[in-house]
N, C-alpha and C positions, 0 to 999 in steps of 0.2 A: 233235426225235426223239420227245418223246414224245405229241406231236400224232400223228404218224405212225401210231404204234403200236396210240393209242387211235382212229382213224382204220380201221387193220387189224384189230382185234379189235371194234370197232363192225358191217364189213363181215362178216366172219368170222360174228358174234351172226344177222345179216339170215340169210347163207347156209344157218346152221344151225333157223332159227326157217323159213323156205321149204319146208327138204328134210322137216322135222319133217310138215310138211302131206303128202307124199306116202308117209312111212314105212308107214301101216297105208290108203292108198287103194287102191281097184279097180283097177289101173293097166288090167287091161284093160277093164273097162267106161269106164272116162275116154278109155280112147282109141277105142272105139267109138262112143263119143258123138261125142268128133271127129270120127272120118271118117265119119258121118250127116250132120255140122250143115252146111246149106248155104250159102256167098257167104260163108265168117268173113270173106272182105275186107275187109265193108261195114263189119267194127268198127274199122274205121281211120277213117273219114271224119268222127263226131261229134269227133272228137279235132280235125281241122282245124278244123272251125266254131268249137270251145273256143277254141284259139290266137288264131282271128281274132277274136272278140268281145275276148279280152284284152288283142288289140295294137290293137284300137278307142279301148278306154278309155284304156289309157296315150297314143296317139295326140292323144284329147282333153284329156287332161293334156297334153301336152307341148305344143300349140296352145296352150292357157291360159295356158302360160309362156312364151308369145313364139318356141318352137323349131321353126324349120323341119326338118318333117320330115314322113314318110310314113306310111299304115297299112302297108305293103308292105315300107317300111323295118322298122316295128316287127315285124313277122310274122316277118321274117327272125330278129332279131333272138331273137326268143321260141320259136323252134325252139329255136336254136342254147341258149338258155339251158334250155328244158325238160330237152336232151341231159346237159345240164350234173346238171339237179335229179332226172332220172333213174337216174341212175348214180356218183353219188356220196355221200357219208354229206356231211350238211349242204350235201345239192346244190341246196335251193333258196334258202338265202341265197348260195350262191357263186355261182347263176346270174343273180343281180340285179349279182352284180358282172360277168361276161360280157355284160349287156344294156349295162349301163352301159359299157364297152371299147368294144363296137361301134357304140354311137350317138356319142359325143362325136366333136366334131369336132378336126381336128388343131390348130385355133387356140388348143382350150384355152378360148374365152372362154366357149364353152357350158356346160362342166361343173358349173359349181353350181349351173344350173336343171336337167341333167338327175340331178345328186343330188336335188333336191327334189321334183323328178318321180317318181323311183324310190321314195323314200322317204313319200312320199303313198301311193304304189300299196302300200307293204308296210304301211301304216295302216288303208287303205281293204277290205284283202283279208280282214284276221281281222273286220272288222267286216259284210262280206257273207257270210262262209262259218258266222258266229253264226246272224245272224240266218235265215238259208236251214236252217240245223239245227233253229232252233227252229220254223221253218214246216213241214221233212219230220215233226218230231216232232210237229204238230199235225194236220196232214193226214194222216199212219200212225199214230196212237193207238194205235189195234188193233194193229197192228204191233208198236209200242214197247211194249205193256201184256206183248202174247205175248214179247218176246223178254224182258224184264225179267223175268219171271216163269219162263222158262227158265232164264237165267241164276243169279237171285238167289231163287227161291223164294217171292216177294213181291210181288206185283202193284200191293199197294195203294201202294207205294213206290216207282211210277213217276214221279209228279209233283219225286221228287229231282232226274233229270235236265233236266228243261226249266228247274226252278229254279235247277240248275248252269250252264247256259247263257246264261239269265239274266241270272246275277250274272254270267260271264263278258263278255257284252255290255256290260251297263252298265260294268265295268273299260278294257274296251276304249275307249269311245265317250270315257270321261271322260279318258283319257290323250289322245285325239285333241282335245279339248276345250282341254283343259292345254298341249300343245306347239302349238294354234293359236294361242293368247293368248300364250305364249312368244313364239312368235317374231314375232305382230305390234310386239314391243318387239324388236327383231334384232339391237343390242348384245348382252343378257344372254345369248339362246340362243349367239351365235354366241363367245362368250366360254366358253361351257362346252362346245360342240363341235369347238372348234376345234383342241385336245390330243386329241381322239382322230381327227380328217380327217387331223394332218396327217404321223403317222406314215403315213399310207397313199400319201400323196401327195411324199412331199418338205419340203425347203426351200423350195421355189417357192412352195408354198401358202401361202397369206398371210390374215392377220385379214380384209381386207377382202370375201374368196373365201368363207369363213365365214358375214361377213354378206351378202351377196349370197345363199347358201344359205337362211340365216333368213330374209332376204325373202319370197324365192320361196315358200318353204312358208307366210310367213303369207297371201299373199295366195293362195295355194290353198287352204289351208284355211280359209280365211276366205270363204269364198264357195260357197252349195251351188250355184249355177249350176254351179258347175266340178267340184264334187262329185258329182251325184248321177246327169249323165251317164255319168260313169266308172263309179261303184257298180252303174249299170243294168248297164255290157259287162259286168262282173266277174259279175255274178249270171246273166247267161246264160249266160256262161264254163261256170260250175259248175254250172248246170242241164243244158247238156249232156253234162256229165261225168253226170249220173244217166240220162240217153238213152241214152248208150251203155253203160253198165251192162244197161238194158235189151234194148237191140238185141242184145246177145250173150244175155243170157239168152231172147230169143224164140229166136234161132239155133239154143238147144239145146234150146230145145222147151220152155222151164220157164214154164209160166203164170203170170204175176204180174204186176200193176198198177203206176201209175208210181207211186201213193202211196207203196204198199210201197216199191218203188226208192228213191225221193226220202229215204223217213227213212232207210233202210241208208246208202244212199251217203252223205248230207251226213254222218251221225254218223260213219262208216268213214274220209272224207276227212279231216274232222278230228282224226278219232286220229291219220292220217297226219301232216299237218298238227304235232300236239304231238309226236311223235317225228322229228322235225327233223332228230335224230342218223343216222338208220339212214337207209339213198339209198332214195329211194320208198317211204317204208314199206315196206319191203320184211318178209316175216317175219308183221308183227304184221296189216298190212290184208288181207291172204289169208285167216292165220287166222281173221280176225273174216269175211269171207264165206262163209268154209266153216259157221263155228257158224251164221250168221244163216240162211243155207237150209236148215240142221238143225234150227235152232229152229223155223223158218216150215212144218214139215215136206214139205217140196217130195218130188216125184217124187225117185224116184233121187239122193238129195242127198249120197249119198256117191260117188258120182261126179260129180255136175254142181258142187260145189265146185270139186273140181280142175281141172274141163276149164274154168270159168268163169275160173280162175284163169291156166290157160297160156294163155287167149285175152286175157285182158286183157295180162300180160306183153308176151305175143307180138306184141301193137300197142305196146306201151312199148317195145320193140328197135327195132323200125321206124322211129318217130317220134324214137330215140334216134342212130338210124344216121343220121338225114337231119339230126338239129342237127349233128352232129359232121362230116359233110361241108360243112354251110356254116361250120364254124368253118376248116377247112381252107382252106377257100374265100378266107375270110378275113384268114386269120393272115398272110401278108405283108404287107396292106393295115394290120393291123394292130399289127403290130409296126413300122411303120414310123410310127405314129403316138408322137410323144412325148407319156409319161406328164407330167403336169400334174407341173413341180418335176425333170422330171428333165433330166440333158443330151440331146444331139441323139444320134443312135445316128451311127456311123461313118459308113455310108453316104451318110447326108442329110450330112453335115462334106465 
């Protein structure tokens, strides 16, 4: 009950931090802008390419662990789970549990390579969206110098954030470090994970299911072979998440270079990113582009906030409506798969 609550009063906090943004906007200039900008369709299509480089890398992770499976399979897959991280408060940790539903097989014996699989990729992700930050904030310097000193009054106090990034990477890298040496010993790890899998999973789950997981992930992470392919999709992933940033902003006519994009977006994702709680950043990553085209003083930035904003949304509905029709898609097939530890459902009896 009180998940729920704080669940609705999370969503409730986005709704009201969104509408905040339009309270004192141009509404009629934001929507003249729209009905000028031409082909907004096209801002749907970097999104695809995003998905598929991301179901590439997980792809070649799950090859690396011995799992037959598809890029096509994963595609599906990572819609259906986007749908998920799009529209719900901590929708991107729940949609690693959606990807994981849909790829196991009903045997069951798969499942603790594609936990280790899943859980590389949720390893691998804050350590490319660091490092890709701290590259937009070196290639937009200018940028970063200009908006921090907007911001904060302080220019000279720029060098904080790359330093916070920084020390956030090295945190990162050295926990990835720490749980690869764990688990190349896969008693210990799988003795300490194994009280928190197996509430999720049943009775059935068993110590030995644990270690089999510890394996898995030591010999993934134990190996940049397997690594640094994946790392590659993941950083195009999120490179073309700053293309299409851009591509809408030519749409509405805002001149600006991919530098510039590149530091906003990586810094703007991963605020998203650290508000984990709220579905899509919702609320707080708007806000921040709306300042950032004020601060950058763009043409008309009191309206090209907002209309940047309902287009980017507006491809987030889209690409929200198409996971949630393959989940539909699914949910028989799915549900008729027995969870790992549970009984058989009626039907299959």
């Amino acid at each position: 009950m009180i998940r729920r609550h704080a669940r609705n009063l999370l969503a409730l906090l986005a709704a009201l931090l969104f509408g905040a943004l339009f309270w004192n906007a141009p509404l009629r200039e934001t929507a003249a802008l729209l009905a000028l900008a031409p082909a907004l369709w096209l801002a749907l299509f970097p999104a695809l390419f995003a998905l598929s480089f991301d179901a590439l890398g997980t792809t070649w992770l799950g090859r690396s662990a011995g799992l037959r499976t598809t890029w096509l399979t994963l595609l599906h897959a990572r819609v259906a789970a986007e749908a998920v991280a799009l529209t719900l408060p901590t929708g991107s940790l729940l949609g690693e549990g959606v990807t994981f539903q849909l790829l196991r097989s009903p045997r069951r014996d798969d499942a603790p390579a594609w936990l280790a699989v899943l859980f590389v990729r949720r390893l691998l992700m804050p350590v490319v969206h660091l490092a890709l930050a701290l590259a937009g904030a070196a290639v937009g310097w200018t940028t970063l110098t200009r908006l921090w000193g907007v911001a904060f009054g302080a220019r000279a106090a720029t060098w904080v954030l790359p330093a916070l990034l920084l020390g956030l990477l090295a945190l990162v890298l050295s926990l990835t470090v720490m749980v690869g040496r764990r688990a190349r010993r896969a008693s210990p790890l799988a003795e300490t994970t194994h009280p928190i899998l197996r509430p999720f999973f049943g009775d059935g789950w068993n110590l030995d299911q644990s270690r089999q997981v510890a394996d898995e992930l030591g010999r993934l992470l134990g190996s940049l072979r397997r690594l640094l392919p994946a790392a590659f999709c993941y950083s195009c992933a999120l490179l073309l998440e700053a293309f299409e940033t851009q591509v809408i902003l030519s749409l509405l006519g805002a001149p600006i270079g991919f530098a510039e994009v590149l530091c906003i977006e990586t810094l703007l994702s991963l605020l998203r990113a650290i508000f984990v709680a709220l579905p899509a950043g919702l609320g707080v990553q708007d806000l921040g582009y709306v300042a950032a085209f004020a601060g950058l003083g763009l043409a008309n930035a009191s309206a090209l906030g907002p209309a940047f904003v309902v287009v980017k949304r507006a491809k987030e509905i889209c690409w929200a409506a198409l996971g949630y029709a393959l989940l539909l898609r699914h949910a028989r097939g799915v549900a008729s798969k027995p969870f790992p530890g549970s009984a058989p459902c009626a039907a299959v009896r």
